[in-house]
C-alpha positions in Angstrom: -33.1 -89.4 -41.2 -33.1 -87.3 -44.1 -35.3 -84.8 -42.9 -33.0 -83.7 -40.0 -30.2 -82.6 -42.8 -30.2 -79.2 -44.5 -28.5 -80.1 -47.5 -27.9 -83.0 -49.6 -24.3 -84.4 -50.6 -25.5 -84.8 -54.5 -27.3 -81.2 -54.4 -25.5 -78.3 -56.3 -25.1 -75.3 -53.7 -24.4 -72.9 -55.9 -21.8 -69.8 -55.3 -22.5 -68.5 -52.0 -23.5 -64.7 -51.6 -20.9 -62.3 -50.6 -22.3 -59.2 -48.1 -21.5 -56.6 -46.0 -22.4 -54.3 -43.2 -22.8 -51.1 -42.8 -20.4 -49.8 -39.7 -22.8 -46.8 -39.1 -26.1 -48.8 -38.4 -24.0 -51.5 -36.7 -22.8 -49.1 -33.9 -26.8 -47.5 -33.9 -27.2 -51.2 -33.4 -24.8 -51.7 -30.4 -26.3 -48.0 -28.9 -30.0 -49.6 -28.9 -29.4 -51.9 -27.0 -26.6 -50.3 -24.4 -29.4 -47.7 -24.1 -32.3 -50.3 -23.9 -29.8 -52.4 -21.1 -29.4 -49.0 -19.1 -33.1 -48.4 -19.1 -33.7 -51.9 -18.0 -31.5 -51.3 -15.0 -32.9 -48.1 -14.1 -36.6 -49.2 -14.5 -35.3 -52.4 -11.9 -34.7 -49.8 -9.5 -38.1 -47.9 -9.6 -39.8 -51.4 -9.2 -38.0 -52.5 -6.2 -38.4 -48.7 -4.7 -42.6 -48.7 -5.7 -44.6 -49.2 -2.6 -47.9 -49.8 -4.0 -48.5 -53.1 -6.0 -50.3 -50.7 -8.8 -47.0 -48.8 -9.1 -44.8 -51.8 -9.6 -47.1 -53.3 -12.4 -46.9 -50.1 -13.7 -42.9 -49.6 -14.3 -43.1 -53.8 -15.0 -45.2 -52.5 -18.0 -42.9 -49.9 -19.5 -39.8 -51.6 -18.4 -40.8 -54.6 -20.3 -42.0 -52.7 -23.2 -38.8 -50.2 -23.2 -36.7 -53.3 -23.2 -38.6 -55.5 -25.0 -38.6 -52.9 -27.9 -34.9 -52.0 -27.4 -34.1 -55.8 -27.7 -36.4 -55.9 -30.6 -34.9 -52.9 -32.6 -31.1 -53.3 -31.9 -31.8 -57.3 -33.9 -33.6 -55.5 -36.4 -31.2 -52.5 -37.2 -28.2 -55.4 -37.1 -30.5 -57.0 -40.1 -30.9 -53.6 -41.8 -27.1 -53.5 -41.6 -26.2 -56.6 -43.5 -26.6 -55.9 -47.3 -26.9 -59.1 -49.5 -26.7 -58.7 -53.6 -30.5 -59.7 -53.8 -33.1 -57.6 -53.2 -34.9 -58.5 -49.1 -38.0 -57.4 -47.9 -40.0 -58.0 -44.9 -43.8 -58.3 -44.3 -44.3 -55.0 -42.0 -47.0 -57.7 -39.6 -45.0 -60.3 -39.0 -42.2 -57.5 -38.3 -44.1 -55.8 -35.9 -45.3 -59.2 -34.3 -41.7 -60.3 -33.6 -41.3 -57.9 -31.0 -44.5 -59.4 -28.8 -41.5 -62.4 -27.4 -39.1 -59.6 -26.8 -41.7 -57.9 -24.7 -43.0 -61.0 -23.4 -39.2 -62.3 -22.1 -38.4 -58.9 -20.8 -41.3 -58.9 -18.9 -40.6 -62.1 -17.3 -36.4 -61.3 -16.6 -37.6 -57.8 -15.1 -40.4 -59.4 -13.0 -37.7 -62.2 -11.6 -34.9 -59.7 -11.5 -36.6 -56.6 -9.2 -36.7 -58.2 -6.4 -35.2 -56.6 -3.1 -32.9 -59.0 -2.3 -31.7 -61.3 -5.4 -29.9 -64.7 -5.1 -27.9 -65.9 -7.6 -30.1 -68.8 -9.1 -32.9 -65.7 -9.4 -30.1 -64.1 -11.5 -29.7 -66.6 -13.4 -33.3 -67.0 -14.3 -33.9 -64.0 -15.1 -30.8 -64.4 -17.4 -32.3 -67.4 -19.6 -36.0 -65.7 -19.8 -34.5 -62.5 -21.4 -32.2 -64.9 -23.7 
């Protein structure tokens, strides 16, 4: 079962690299995504109020893509945050591509969650699908 282990007991780790964060983008960090939470509650509301099936796919839409993108950018500011001793850079596609499952699962909590009258297993649900 040597493929299940990350390192090995005779491999030399090495000195480990010391970092930090910067306290001004982690609290831009922690205001993403309190403002991308508040817009996914208020969004909630205007889906269960729409009358018209065209309406509610419509604030689905830009709730999930709102949230989505608020998810999406308060992980990536907390990764801009943490400086390491070695220089980092990211591929600006793949980037961009990792918010389509943060869309995606916002989509699918929103759709569960905005629903006139919500149980608690719905809740719940909705819970793990935007984990």
């Amino acid at each position: 079962m040597q493929f299940w282990r990350l390192t090995t007991v005779s491999r030399e780790l090495g000195t480990p690299l010391q970092g930090h964060y910067d306290p001004l983008l982690v609290v831009l960090s922690v205001f993403i995504a309190s403002l991308a939470g508040f817009v996914a509650l208020s969004v909630s509301d205007r889906i269960i109020a729409s009358e018209s099936r065209f309406n509610r796919w419509c604030w689905l839409s830009f709730g999930s893509i709102a949230m989505g993108t608020g998810v999406w950018a308060m992980h990536f500011s907390g990764m801009l945050a943490y400086s390491l001793p070695i220089d980092v850079k990211y591929n600006l596609t793949v980037t961009m591509l990792s918010a389509v499952p943060a869309v995606i699962g916002s989509g699918a909590a929103l759709y569960t969650m905005a629903e006139s009258s919500i149980d608690w297993r719905s809740l719940q649900v909705g819970a793990f699908l935007m984990a």
